[in-house]
N, C-alpha and C positions, 0 to 999 in steps of 0.2 A: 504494500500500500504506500505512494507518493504522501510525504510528509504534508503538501497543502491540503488532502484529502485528510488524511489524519487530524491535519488542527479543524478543517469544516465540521466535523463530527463532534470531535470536542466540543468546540464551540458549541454546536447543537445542541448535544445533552446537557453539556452546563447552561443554557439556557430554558430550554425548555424543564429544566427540572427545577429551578428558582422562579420562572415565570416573567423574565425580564433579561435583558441582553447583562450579558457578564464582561465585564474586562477583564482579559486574557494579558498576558506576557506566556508565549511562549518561548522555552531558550533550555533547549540540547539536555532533554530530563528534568528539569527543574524549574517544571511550569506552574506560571501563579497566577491565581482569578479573584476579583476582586468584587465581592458580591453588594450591590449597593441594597440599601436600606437594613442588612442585615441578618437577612433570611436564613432560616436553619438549614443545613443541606439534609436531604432526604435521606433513611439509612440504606438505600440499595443506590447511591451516587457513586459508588467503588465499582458495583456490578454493572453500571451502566458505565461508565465509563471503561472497560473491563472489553466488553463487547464494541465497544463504538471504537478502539485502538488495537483491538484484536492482541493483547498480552495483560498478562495482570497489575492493575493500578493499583498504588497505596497511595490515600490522602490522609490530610489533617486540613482539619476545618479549628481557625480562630477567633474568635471575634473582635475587631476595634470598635472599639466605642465612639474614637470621632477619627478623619482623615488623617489627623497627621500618625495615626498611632498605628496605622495601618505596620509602615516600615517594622516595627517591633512584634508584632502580630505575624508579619509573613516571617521573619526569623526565628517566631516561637514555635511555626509550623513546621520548619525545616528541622527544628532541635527534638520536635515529638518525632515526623519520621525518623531520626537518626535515632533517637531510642526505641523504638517501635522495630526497629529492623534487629538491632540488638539485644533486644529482650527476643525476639524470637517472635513475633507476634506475625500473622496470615497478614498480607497486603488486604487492604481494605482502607474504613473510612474511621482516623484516629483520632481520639479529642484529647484534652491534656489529661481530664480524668482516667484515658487506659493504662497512661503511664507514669500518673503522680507523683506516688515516691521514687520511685528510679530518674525520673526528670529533676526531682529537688534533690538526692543523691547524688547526680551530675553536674550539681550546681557548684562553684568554689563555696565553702564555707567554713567555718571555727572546727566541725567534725572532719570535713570531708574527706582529710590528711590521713585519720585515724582508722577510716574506713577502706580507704585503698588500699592500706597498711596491710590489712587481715591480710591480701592475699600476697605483698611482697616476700614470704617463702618459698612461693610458686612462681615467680615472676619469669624466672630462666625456662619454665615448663611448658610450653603453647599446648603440649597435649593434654595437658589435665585441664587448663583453663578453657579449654575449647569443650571438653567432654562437662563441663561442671557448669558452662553455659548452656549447654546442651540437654543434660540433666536437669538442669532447674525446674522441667514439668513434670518431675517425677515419673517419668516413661522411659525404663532402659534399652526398651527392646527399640523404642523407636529411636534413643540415642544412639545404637549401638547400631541400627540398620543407616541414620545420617550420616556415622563416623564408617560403615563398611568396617564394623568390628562384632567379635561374639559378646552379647550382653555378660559375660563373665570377667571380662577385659575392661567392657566402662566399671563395673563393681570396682575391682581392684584402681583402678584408674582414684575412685571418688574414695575407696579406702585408702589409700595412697595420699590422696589431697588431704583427708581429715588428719594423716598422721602429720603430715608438716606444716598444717596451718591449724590446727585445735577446733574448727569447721567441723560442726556434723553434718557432711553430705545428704544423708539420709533424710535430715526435718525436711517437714512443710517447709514452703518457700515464704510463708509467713511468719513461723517461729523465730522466735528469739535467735541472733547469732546463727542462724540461717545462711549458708555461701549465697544463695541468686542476689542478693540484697547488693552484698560487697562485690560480688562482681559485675554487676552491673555495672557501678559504680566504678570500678576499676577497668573493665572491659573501656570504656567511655573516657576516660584519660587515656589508657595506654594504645586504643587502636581507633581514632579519630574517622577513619575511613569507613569502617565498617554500614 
């Protein structure tokens, strides 16, 4: 599909699904729309957009309050996709609420230092850190079918990480002293890219 065909489409859905012409910036992935009066975006604007570029779309939707805040608003979109991609979340349509505390965990702050900390034991290790992102939905079989390894390998991998960072693998991803939390957190400083 010719990329002018591709933004017509765009263009389209996001229009038709607010009800009013959208201003677009499109630019090489990193396309932004600027919805006037405020509109909430629909929850199937992922799926529809999805279909209308023929690959899978991840958004985030922000709201400014007045024009000039806009600028801060489309850089808080870009920072929920970057942790939306890292926490491991399906492409879809993301608000700041799916990714809360991992977004204020990424934030500089008085803790921040102490929380990236947990996993400087592991830091020389990509493979544990990679399996223990991985692991954070508590699914080993499906970590260990991502990593093309025997679910008995991410075990040892996540016993491995608990023995040199004092991390229980194993908790909810909610518990207390919990890895997903700190590595997020750390994931998000040490590989910007992601």
């Amino acid at each position: 599909m010719t990329v002018r065909r591709r933004v017509r489409r765009i263009q389209t859905v996001l229009d038709q699904a607010f009800g009013t012409e959208v201003r677009c910036l499109f630019d090489a992935g990193a396309d932004r729309a600027v919805v006037p009066g405020g509109g909430e975006p629909p929850g199937d604007l992922a799926e529809r957009l999805t279909r209308a570029c023929g690959t899978e779309v991840r958004i985030a939707a922000v709201p400014a309050a007045a024009p000039e805040a806009v600028p801060d608003a489309a850089h808080t979109a870009v920072e929920i996709l970057r942790v939306a991609r890292v926490r491991g979340l399906l492409p879809a349509l993301h608000v700041l609420d799916d990714v809360l505390l991992e977004f204020h965990l990424s934030r500089p702050g008085p803790s921040s230092h102490r929380i990236a900390a947990l996993l400087d034991p592991v830091a020389d290790r990509p493979e544990l850190l990679l399996t223990l992102h991985l692991a954070q939905h508590q699914d080993r079989r499906r970590t260990a079918a991502l990593l093309e390894l025997h679910p008995n390998t991410v075990d040892n991998r996540l016993a491995r990480l608990g023995e040199l960072t004092g991390l229980d693998p194993s908790s909810p991803p909610a518990a207390p002293r919990s890895p997903s939390r700190p590595w997020c957190c750390a994931t998000l400083r040490r590989c910007p890219t992601w």
